[in-house]
N, C-alpha and C positions, 0 to 999 in steps of 0.2 A: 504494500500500500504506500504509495505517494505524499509526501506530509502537501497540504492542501495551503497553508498560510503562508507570512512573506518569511522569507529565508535572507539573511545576513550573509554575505558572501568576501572575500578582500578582492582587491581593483585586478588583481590576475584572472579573474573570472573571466573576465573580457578575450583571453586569449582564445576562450574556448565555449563562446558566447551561442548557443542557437535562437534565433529570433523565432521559432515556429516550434519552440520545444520551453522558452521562458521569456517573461515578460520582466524590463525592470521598471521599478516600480517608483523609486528613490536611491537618490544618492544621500548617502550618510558621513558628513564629517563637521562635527560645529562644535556650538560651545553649550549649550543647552541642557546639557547630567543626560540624553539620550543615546548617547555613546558612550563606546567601553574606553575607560581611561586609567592612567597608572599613575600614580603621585599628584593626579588635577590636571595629566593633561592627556588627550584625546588624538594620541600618535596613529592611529589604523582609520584607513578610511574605509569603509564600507557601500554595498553597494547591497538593494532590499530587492528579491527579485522572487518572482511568483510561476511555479509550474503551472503553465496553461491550460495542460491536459491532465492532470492529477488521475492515477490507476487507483479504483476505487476495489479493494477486496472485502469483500464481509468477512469478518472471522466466524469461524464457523466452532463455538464451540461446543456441540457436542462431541464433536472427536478429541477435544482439549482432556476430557475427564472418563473415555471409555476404556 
């Protein structure tokens, strides 16, 4: 199963970017406490990107507990 929400990604993403496989959504680098930071400052830029097509499985659990 596909995680369906945005996903946090670093700017190397792009190397390997499919426009018909993922959408981006935002770019992420500020000052705002929404970013991930070390000592107060927000070194990693990020990029919030969303699978398009999300693979949906039902878990099926009656074979979880047979």
């Amino acid at each position: 199963m596909d995680y369906e929400g945005a996903i946090g990604v670093p700017i190397t993403f792009l190397h390997k970017y499919n426009p018909s496989q993922f959408e981006i959504i935002q770019f992420r680098k500020g000052d705002d406490g929404k970013d991930l930071s070390i000592n107060g400052k927000c070194p990693y830029f990020r990029i919030l990107i969303k699978n398009k097509q999300p693979i949906k499985n039902p878990i099926n659990t009656t074979s979880l507990f047979a």
